[in-house]
C-alpha positions in Angstrom: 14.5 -60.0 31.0 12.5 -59.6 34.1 9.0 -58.1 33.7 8.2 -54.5 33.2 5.3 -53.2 35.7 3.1 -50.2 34.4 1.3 -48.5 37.8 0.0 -45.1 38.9 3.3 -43.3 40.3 2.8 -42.8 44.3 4.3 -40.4 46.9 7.3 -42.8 47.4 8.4 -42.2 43.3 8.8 -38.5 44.0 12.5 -38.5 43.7 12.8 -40.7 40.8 10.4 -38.5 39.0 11.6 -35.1 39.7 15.2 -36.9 38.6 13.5 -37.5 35.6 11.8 -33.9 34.4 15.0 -32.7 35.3 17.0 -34.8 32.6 14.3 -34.6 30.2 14.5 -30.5 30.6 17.9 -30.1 29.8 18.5 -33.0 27.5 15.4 -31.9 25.2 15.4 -27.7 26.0 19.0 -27.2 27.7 16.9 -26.2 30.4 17.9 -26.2 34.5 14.9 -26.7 36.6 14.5 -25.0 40.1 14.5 -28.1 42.0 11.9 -26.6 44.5 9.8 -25.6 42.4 9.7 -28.8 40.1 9.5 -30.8 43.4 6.6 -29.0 44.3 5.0 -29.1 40.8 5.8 -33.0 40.8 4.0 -33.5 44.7 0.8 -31.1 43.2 -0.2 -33.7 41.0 0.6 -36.8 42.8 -1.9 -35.3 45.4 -4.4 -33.7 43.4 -5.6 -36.9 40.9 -8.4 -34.3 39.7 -5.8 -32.5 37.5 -4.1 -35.8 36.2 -1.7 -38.4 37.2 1.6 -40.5 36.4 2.3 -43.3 35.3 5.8 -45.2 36.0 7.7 -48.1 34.1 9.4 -50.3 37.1 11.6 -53.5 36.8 12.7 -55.1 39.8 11.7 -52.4 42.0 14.0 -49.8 39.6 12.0 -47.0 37.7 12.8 -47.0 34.4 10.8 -44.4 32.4 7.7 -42.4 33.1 4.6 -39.8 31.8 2.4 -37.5 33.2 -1.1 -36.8 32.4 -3.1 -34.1 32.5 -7.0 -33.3 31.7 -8.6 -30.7 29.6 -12.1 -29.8 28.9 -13.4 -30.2 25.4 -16.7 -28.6 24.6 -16.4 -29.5 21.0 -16.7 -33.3 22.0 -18.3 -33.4 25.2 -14.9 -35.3 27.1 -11.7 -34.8 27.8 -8.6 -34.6 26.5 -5.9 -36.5 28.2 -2.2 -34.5 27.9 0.7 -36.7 27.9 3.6 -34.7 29.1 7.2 -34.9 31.2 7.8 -38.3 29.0 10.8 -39.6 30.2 13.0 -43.0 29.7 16.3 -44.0 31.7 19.0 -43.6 29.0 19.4 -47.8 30.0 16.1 -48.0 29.4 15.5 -46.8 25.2 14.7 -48.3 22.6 12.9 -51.4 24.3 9.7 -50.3 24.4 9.4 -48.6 27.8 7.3 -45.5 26.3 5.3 -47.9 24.4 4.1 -49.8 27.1 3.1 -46.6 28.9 1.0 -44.9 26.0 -1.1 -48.9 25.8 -1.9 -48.5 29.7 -2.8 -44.7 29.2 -5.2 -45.8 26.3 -6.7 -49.1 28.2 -7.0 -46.7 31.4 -8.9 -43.8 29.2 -10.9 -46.8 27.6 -12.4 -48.0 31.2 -13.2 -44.1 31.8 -14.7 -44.1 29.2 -15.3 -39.9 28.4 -11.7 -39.6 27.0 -11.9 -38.2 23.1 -8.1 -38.3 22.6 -4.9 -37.9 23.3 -2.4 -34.9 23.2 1.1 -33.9 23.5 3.5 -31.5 22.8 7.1 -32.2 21.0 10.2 -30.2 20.9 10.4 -28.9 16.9 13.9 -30.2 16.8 13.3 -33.8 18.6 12.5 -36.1 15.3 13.3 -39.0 17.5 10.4 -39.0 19.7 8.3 -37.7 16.4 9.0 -40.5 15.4 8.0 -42.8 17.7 4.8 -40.8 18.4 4.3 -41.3 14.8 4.9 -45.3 15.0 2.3 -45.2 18.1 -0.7 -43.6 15.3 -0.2 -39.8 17.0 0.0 -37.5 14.4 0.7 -34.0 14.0 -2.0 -32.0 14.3 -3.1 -28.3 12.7 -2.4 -26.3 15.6 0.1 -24.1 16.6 0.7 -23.7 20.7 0.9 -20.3 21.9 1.7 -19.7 25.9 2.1 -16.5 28.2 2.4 -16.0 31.9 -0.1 -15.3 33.9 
């Protein structure tokens, strides 16, 4: 099997990672993105690294799987929080460790920041698989309940 590269996602990947939030919306929600709106969301944080970043999974020039993440504040700890969210694999690409890989490079890359005091993400109720592999990874559920409105 040819070697998996983990890298920061660039303008180029665009595409491929709107494709993805799109599958991941309506295979995990049922959900149908506005493509110009995702698009646009997707381009806002490839060119605004001060509210996160993505990271890709690519074999032989093929993206396989990726994550996004985003920052928050904590005043509790004194760092930051670093949001995994739109976690997405190639339906090719499961089961062989894709999502793994990413999750090691997020923690090396919050390691070398060195203000990062965790991780977080959000989970549909009904997805046990990805639980599950959260769960394998040392994530565990924590005591909150997440609450949202529009501004």
């Amino acid at each position: 099997m040819a070697e998996i590269n983990l890298r920061r996602a660039e303008e180029q990947d665009l595409e491929a990672l709107v494709a993805f939030n799109q599958a991941m919306a309506e295979e995990t929600e049922g959900k149908k993105l506005d493509q110009q709106v995702l698009t646009n969301g997707v381009r806002g944080l490839l060119q605004h690294p001060e509210y996160g970043f993505y990271l890709v999974a690519e074999q032989q020039g093929k993206l396989l799987g990726s994550l996004a993440v985003t920052f928050e504040w904590s005043d509790w700890r004194n760092g930051v929080f670093w949001w995994i969210q739109s976690v997405y694999v190639s339906h090719e690409a499961r089961r062989q460790g894709i999502y793994s890989g990413l999750y090691s490079r997020v923690q090396e890359m919050a390691e070398q920041q060195g203000n990062v005091c965790g991780f977080r993400l959000y989970v549909e109720k009904e997805n046990e698989i990805a639980q599950q592999t959260y769960e394998k990874l040392g994530m565990q559920e924590c005591q909150y309940y997440m609450y949202e409105s529009k501004a």
